[in-house]
N, C-alpha and C positions, 0 to 999 in steps of 0.2 A: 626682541624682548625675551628675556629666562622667564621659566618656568615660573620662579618663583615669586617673581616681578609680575604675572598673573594672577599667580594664588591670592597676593597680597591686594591686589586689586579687585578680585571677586568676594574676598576676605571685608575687605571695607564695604561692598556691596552687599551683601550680608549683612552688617551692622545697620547699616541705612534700612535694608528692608525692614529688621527690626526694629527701632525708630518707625516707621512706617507702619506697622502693628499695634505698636506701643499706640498713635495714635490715634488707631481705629478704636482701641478699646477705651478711651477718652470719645470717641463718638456713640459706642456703644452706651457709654453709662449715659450719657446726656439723654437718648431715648429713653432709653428705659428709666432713667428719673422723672422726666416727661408726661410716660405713660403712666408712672405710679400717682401723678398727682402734683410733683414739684412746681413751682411754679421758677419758669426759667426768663431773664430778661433775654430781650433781641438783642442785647450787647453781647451779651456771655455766648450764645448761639454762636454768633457771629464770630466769634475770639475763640471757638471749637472746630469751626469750619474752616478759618481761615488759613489753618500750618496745611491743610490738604492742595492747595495750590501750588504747596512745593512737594508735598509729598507721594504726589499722583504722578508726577513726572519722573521721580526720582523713584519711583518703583517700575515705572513704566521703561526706564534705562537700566534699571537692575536684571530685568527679565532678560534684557538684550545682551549686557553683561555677562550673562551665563550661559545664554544659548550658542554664541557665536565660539571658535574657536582662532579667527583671525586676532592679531595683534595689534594689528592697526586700527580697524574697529575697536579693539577693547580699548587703546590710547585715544580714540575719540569718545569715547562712553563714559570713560570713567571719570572724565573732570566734570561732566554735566549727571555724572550719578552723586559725585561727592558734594558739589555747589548744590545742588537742591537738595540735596540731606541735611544739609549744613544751615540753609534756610528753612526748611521745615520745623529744623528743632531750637533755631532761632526764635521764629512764629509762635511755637509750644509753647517756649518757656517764656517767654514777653507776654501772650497770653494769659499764662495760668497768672503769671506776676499781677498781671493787670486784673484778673477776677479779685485777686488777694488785697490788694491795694483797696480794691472799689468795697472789697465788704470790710475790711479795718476801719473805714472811713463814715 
């Protein structure tokens, strides 16, 4: 594997953790609306919580992504770093859709 066929794979790993950030701070504000007072249903919680099932993994193979320096390793890492990032932000945005939909309605 080149060099660069590395880069490009920790490069996307990176993107993911991003994504992966992105939506801590969607857990963040749910708290802290919470604590202010909001009144949240157990659907919406639940449709906040739920992209973290892919996104705990996919952070948890980003770390490994970046620490390892083998190839082979990184060829095993990086399709189950990509797949759960890809479902994570799947989950997000099906989510957020689904809050939006439910209060249009």
């Amino acid at each position: 594997m080149t060099q660069t066929a590395i880069e490009f794979r920790r490069w996307v790993g990176k993107l993911v953790l991003f994504l992966t950030l992105c939506w801590v701070v969607v857990l963040v504000s749910l708290v802290s609306g919470a604590a202010r007072g909001a009144s949240i249903s157990p659907l919406n919680a639940v449709l906040a919580v739920l992209p973290g099932c892919a996104f705990v993994p996919a952070a948890y193979f980003v770390v490994q992504l970046h620490r390892t320096t083998d190839s082979v390793q990184i060829g095993r890492l990086w399709p189950k770093t990509l797949v759960y990032g890809i479902a994570g932000l799947v989950l997000l945005f099906g989510g957020a859709y689904a809050v939006y939909a439910g209060s249009q309605s």
